[in-house]
N, C-alpha and C positions, 0 to 999 in steps of 0.2 A: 310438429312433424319434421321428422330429418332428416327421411330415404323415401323419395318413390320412385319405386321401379315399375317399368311397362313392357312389358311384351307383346311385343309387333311392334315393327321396324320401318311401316309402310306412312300411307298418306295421314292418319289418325295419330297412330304413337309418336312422329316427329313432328308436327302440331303440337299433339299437348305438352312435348317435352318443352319447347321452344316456349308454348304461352307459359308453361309454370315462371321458366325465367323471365317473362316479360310481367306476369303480375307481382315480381318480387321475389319468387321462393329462392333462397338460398339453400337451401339445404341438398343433398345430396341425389342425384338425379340416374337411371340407369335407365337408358333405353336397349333393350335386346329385341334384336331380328336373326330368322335361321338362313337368311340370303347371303352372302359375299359382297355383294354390293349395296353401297350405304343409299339409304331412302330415296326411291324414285319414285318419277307421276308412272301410272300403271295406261292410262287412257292411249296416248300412242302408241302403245305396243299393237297394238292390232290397226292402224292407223300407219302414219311415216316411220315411225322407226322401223316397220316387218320387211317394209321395200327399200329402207335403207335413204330414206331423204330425211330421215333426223338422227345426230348422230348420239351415240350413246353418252357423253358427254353434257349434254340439254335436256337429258331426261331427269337429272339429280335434282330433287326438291330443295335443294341448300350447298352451296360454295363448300370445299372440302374441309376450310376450317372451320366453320359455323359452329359443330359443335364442340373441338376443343376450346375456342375461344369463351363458350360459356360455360364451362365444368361439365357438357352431358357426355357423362360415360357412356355411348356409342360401343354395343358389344354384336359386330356381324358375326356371321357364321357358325350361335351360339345356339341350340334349343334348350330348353327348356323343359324338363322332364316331371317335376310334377309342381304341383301348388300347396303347400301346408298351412291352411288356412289358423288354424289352431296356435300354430307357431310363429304365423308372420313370416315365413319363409318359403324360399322354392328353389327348386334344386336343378340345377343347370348341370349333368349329369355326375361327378362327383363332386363338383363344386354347390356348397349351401349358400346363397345368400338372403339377409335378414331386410326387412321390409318395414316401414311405417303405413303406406300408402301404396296398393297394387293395381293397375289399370291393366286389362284385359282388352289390346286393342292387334287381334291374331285375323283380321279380318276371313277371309271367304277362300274356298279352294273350288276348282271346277270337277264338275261329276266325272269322270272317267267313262271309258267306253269297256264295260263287259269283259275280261278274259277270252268268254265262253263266244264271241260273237266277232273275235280279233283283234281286240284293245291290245293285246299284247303283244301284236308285230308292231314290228320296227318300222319307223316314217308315217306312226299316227298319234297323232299331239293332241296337247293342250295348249292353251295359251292363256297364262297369269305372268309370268315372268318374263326376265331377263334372258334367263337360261332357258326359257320354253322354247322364245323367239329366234336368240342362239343355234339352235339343232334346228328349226325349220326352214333358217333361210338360207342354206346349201340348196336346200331344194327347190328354190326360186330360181325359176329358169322359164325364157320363153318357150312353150309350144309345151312343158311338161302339165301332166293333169291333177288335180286337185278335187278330192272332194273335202265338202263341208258340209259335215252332221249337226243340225241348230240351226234355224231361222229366225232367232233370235238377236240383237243389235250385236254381238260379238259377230256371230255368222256372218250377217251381212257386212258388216265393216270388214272382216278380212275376204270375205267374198271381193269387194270390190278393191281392197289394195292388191290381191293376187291378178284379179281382172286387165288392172291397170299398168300391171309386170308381164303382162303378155301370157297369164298364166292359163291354162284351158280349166273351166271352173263349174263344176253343179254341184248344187245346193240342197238338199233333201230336207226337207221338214215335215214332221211326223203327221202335227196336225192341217189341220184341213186349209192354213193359209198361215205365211209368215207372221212373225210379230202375235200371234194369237194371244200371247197371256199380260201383254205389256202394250198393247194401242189398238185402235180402233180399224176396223176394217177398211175404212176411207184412206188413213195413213199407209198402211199395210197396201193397198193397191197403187199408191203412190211410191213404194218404193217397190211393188214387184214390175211396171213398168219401168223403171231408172235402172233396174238391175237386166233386164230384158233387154233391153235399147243397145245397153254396152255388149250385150251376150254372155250376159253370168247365165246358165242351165238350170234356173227352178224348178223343181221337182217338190209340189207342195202337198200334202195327203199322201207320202211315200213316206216309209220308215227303209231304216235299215235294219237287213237281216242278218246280216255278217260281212265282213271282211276275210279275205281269201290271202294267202300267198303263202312262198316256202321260205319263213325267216321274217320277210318285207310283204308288206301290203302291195296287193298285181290288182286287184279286182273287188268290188262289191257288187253283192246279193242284193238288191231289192226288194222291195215288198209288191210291187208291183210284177212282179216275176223277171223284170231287166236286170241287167248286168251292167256295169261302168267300170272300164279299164282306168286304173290311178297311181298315179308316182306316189302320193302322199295323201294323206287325210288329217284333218284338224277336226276336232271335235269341239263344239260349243252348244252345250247339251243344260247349260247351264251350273251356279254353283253352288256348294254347301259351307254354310257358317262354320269357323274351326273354333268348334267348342269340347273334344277330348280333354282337355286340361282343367275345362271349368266343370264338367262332367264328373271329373275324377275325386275332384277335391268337394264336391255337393252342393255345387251352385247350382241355381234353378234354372234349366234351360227349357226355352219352346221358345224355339224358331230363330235358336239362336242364344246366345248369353240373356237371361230376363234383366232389366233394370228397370227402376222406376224414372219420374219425370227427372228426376236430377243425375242419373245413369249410376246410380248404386245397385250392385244386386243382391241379391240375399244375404251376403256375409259381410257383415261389417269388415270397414277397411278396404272392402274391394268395389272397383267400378270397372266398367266396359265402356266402350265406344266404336262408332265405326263399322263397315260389314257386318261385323258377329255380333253385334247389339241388336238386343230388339225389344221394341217398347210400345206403350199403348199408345194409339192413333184412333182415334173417334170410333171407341169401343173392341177396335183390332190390335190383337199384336204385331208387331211391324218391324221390319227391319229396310234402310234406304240403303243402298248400292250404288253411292256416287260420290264425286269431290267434293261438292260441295257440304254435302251433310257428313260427311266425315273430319271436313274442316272445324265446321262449326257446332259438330258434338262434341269433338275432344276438346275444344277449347272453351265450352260449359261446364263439362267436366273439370277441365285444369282449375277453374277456378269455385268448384263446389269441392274440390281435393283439399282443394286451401280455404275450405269454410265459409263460402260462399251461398250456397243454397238456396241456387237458381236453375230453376225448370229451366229443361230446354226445348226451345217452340223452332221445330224444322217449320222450314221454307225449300219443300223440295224443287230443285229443278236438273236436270239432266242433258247431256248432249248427245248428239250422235253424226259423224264426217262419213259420209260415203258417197265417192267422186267429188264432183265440185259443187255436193249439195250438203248445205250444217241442216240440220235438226236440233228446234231448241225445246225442251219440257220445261212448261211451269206444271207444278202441281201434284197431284196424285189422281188419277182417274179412277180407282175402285169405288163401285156404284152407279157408274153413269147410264143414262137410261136415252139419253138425246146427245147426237151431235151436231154444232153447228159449220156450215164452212165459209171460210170470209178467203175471199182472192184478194194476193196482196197486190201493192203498187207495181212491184216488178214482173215482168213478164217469167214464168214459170212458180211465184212465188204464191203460197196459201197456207190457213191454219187449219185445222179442225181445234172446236172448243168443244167441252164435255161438260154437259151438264145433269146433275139430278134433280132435276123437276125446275127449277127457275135458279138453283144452286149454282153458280160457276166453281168445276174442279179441278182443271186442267187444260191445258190447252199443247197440242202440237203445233211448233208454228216451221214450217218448211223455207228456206234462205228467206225471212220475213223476223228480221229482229226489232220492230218495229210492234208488230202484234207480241211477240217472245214482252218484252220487255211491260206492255201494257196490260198483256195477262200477271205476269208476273207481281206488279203495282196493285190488282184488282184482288188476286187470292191472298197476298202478303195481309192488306188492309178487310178482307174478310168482305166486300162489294163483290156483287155480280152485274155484271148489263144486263136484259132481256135477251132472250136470241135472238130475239129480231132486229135490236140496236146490233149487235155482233155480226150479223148476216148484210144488214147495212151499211158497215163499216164507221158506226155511231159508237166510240170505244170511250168515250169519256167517261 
């Protein structure tokens, strides 16, 4: 093999460009992203970099020569317009180029907010990017108002950096309580008091019904028949896998790019990784949405690229900063039928662990790195404590 080319630019595709060269591959390397700016952590942007206490600078995943210094042709502000699977090629709008080996690591885009309902004035975002964050932080200003559509960890995380900027802030979620499709109601009430306390505006079992103005977002409609006067709205509605390309060219997709345990998908030659992968997990198709498993899919991949043909066994875990409280996940909680809560050592500090039936799946551990770290040790190694050891604080 003597060209593999990746498209996506983010935390995945410079990973695996980087492992190829580290397992040895000489051969010719092309990483393409359709961003302006070369590979960054995406995790701050909703976090310090929104209110400007990290500077743009620190978010770069690699020193600006990194990848001259190792031959990877580093192509920003490029798309990619189709996939020719057939030919080993794909075409970067008139430009053909020819391929050995193609990795598919386009991660995730956020849902949009409606046309029909005022997604399309002016001063209501998204946030994935550089450039999202760019256009919303003119609007960051004390006493100005903010809504946030999502109660979901983006939501709250920017919930609380605008909180923290003096910003006036409610928070709308559709269903019946924050966090609903990603933690446990325990967790969830833990951080609707922390967001309460500082006075972020939960508004939980409210949707929205439209956004109002002439040009710019003045106002939102609720569902609850209220009104909220707003300079700006962000939307975190949650995101969709970008698999158009893989679509196009007849790769198998559900729920994302399909690949098997070694992240091949259907068409010989081709692998995914990352956001837009999604693979079997104890009889589910799956896709993980974090640093870590984006780290360490692509660089099982980098090395099943170069004949390797090693299964990749995630070790999911996840974080989440809002105020002065970390949130750490081991695990996967789909299934869990029991929770347990262990209070940590520290004053304010607790886990909830998730279990199905005497199963350990998961665990939320609240400023408790401690429990984080021995959850983490216990679903890695395939052990469970009892709940009653866990509820004990008996974690060995």
């Amino acid at each position: 093999m003597r060209h593999v080319a990746i498209i996506g630019a983010g935390q995945a595709g410079s990973n695996l460009a980087a492992k190829l060269r580290e397992l040895g591959f000489d051969g010719r390397i092309t990483l393409i992203g359709d961003e302006s700016h070369p590979p960054y952590q995406r995790p701050p942007l909703s976090k310090a970099y929104l209110t400007g206490k990290l500077a743009a600078d620190r978010l770069a995943l690699r020193g600006p020569s990194f990848y001259a210094e190792r031959c990877i042709d580093l192509r920003l502000a490029t798309k990619v317009t189709r996939i020719l699977p057939a030919d080993k090629r794909i075409e970067l709008g008139p430009e053909s180029l020819a391929y050995d080996g193609l990795v598919l690591a386009t991660g995730a885009a956020p849902i949009p907010l409606p046309e029909a309902i005022g997604g399309s004035l002016a001063n209501v975002f998204t946030l994935r990017t550089i450039g999202d964050v760019e256009a919303i932080t003119p609007h960051i200003a004390a006493g100005k108002r903010a809504l946030i559509v999502g109660g979901g960890y983006i939501g709250l995380e920017v919930a609380a950096a605008l909180n923290q900027a003096a910003v006036d802030v409610t928070l709308v979620e559709l269903q019946e309580r924050i966090l609903g499709r990603v933690a446990a109601a325990e967790t969830a009430a833990y951080f609707r008091t922390l967001h309460a306390e500082r006075g972020v505006k939960l508004l939980e079992g409210v949707g929205l019904v439209a956004l109002e103005g002439q040009g710019s977002v003045g106002k939102a409609q609720l569902s609850d028949g209220s009104f909220v006067d707003v300079d700006f709205a962000i939307v975190g509605i949650g995101v969709r896998p970008n698999v158009a390309l893989a679509e196009a060219a007849g790769l198998a997709v559900e729920n994302g790019v399909s690949v098997d345990a070694q992240g091949r998908t259907s068409e010989a030659g081709i692998w995914a990784a990352g956001d837009c992968a999604s693979f079997l997990w104890n009889g589910r198709r799956i896709r993980i949405e974090s640093v870590p498993h984006a780290i360490d899919q692509a660089e099982t991949v980098a090395a099943n690229v170069l004949g390797a043909k090693r299964d990749y066994r995630p070790r999911p875990w996840f974080w989440s900063d809002q105020f002065d409280v970390k949130l750490q996940i081991a695990g996967l909680n789909g299934g869990y039928d029991r929770i347990v809560e262990r209070k940590g050592a520290k004053p304010g500090s607790c886990s909830y662990w998730y279990f199905a039936g005497e199963t350990l799946l998961a665990c939320d551990a609240i400023n408790d790195a401690r429990a984080y770290m021995t959850a983490k040790k216990l679903i890695d190694a395939g052990r469970s404590p009892s709940p009653a050891d866990v509820a004990d604080g008996v974690l060995a």
